[in-house]
N, C-alpha and C positions, 0 to 999 in steps of 0.2 A: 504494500500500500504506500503509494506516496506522501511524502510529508507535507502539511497544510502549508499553504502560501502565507508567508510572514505578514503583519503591518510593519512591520521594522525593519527593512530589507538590508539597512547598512550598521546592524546592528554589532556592540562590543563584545570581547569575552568577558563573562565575569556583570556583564551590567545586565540586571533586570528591567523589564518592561510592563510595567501593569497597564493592564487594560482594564478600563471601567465606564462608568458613565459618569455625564460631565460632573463635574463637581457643583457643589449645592453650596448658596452664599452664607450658612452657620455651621456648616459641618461637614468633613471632606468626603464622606457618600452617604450616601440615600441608602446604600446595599451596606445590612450589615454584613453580608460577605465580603465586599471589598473591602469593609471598614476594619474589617477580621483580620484581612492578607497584608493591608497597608501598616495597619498597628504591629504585625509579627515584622515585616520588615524593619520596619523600623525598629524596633526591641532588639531586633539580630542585630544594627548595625551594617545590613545590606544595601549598599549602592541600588538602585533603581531611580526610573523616570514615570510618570503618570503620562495614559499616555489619553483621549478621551476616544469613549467608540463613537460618540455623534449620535447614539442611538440608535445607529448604522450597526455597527460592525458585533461580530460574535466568534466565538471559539468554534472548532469542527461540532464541538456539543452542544453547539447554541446556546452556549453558558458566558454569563459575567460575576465576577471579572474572569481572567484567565492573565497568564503571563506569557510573555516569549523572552527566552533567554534561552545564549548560547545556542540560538538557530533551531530551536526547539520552540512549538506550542506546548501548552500545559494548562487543563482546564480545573475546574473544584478548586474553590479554598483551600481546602485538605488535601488534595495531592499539592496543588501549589505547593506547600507549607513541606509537605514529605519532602518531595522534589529538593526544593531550598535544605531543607536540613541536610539532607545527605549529598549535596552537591556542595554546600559552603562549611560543612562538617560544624552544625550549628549545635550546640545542646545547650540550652536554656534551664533545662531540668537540673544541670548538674548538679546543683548545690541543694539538691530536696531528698531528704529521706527515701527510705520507700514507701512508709506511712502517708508523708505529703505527697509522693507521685501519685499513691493511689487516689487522696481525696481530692487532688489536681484533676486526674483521667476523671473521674466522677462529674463534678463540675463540667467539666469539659461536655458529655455526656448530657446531662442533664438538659445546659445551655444551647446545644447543637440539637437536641432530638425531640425535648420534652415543652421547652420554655417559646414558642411561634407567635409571632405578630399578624 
């Protein structure tokens, strides 16, 4: 299968590309999924650009946001987030018990599956 046609055509190694909808004037999205992927970015210390879809543009899943990096599409918040982890060798968890990772994953859980607007 071929790889999806980039928006980013000349894009860097190592720099991220979110893709989202435009930005909103009290709050930098509307989607708490982007607002999910953009907050983990940033917490990592990951280089990226914003990039807007116009309302226009979508991932091969017809998902937003999604990211393109290193010549790669990549859709879901959560694979986003996988993807970044293991590609910029991120762990954020390190410093938690395994007590705290579990009621972290929980939370996590909870807020992703049970808690909808």
């Amino acid at each position: 299968m071929p790889a999806p046609p980039l928006l980013k055509r000349d894009w860097q190694k190592d720099h991220v590309y979110l893709i989202q909808f435009p930005r909103a004037g009290c709050i930098p999205s509307l989607s708490p999924f982007a607002l999910k992927l953009e907050t983990w970015l940033r917490m990592a210390g990951i280089q990226y650009s914003n990039i807007s879809n116009e309302f226009k543009k979508y991932s091969t899943k017809r998902q937003i946001p999604f990211i393109e990096v290193n010549g790669r599409q990549i859709a879901d918040s959560n694979f986003c987030i996988d993807h970044l982890t293991e590609s910029f060798h991120v762990d954020m968890d390190s410093q938690l018990s395994p007590s705290e990772k579990a009621q972290a994953r929980a939370f996590h859980v909870l807020l992703e599956e049970s808690i909808r607007w």
